[in-house]
N, C-alpha and C positions, 0 to 999 in steps of 0.2 A: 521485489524491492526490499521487502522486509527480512531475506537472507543478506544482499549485499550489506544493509545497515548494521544485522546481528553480526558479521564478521566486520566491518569496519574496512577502511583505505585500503585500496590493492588488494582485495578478495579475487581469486583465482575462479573461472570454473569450475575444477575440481572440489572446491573447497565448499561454493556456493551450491551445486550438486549434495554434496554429504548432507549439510545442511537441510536442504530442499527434502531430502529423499529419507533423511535421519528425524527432525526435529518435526517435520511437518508429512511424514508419513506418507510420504508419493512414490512412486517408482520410476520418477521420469529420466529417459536417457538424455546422452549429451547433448543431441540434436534438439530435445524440446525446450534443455534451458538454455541452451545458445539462442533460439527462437526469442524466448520472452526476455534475454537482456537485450538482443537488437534491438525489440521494440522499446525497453524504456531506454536506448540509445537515441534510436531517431528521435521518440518524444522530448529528449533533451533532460534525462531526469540524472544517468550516467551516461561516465563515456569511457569508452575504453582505449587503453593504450597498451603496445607492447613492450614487452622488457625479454632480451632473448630470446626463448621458444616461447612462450606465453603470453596470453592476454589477461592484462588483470582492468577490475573497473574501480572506476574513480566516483563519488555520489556527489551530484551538482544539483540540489534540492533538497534540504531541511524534511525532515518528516510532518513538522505541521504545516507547509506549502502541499508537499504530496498529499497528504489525508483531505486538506482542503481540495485541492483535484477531484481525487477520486469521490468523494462528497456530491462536486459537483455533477462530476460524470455521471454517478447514483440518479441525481435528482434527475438532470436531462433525460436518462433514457428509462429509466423506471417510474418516473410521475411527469411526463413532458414539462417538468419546469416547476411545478405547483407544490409549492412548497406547504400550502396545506395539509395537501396529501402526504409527503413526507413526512411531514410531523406526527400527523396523526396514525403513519404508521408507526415514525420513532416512540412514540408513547402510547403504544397498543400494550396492554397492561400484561400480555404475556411478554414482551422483549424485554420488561425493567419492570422492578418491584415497586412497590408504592415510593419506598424512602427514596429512590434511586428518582423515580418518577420528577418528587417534590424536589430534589437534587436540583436537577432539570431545570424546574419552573425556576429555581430561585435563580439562580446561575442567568438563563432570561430577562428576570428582571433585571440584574446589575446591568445587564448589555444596552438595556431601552433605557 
């Protein structure tokens, strides 16, 4: 998701490939990143449409709707829901530094 966003509207396979395999260091063929835009197809994140020989995709989700997803998806299957335990891994003192920590809390309290 986060190659269609860095190329923008009408990102090509080809294009999101380079990306994939260039910026973020992977070696994956066409077939795997065909694979992972079907699925954020079905999930309704893009969609793709054709223009001549090509398919290019379209993004139908905001990056902070997706982040909050995947967020959630995290918590569901890596702490059944318990958001405790989330937390207290999100501020395990090796993931963020103290300031980054105190960040955190503050940012917290404005929300409560």
């Amino acid at each position: 998701m986060k190659c269609v966003w860095d190329l923008g509207e009408g990102a090509r396979l080809a294009n999101i490939m380079k990306v994939v395999n260039d910026k973020y260091n992977k070696n994956w063929k066409p077939q795997t990143v065909s694979t992972f835009l079907g699925k954020l197809v079905r999930k309704g994140f893009i969609e793709q449409y054709r223009n001549g020989r090509y398919f290019y995709y379209h993004i139908l989700v905001s990056k902070h709707d997706y982040r909050c997803y995947m967020l959630h998806e995290d918590l569901e299957f890596w702490n059944d829901g318990a958001i405790d335990e989330f937390v207290n891994e999100l501020m395990d003192e090796k993931t963020f530094s103290g300031e980054q920590r105190k960040e955190i809390i503050e940012k917290i309290k404005n929300i409560v």
